[in-house]
C-alpha positions as CSV (number, residue, x, y, z in Angstrom):
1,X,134.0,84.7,102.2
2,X,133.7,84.0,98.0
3,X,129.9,82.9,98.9
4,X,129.4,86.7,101.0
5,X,131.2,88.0,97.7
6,X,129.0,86.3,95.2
7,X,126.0,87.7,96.8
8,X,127.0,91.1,97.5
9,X,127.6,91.4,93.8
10,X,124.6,90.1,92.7
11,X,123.0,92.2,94.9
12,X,124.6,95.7,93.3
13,X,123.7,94.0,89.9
14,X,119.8,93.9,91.1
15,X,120.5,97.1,92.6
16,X,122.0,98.7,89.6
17,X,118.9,97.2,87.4
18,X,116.5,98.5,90.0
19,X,117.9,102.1,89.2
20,X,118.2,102.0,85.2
21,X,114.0,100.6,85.6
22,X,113.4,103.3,87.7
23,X,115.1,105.9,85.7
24,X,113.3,104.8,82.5
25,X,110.5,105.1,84.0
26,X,110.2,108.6,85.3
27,X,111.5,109.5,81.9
28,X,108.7,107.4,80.4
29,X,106.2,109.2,83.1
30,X,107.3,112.7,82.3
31,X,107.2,112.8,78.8
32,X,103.7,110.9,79.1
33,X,102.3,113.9,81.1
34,X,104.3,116.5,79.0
35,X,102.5,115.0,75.9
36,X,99.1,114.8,78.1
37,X,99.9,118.6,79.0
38,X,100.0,119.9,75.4
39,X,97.3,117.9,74.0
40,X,95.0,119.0,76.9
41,X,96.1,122.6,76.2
42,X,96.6,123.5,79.7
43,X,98.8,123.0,82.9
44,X,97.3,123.6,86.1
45,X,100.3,121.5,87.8
């Protein structure tokens, strides 16, 4: 049972890193194209 426990935790600690990663980058990805957008000097998203 403490082994099943060990693992499930590490696995929402992975899990929970996964997320933050992802979250950074889409945040990193947006303001890349918003900065792409106004340099360009048009949107035609």
């Amino acid at each position: 049972m403490g082994k099943m426990g060990g693992k499930y935790g590490s696995w929402k600690k992975s899990l929970r890193t996964a997320g933050m990663v992802t979250t950074v980058s889409l945040i990193f990805l947006d303001t890349s194209y918003r900065t792409m957008d106004s340099s360009l000097g048009h949107d035609d998203l």
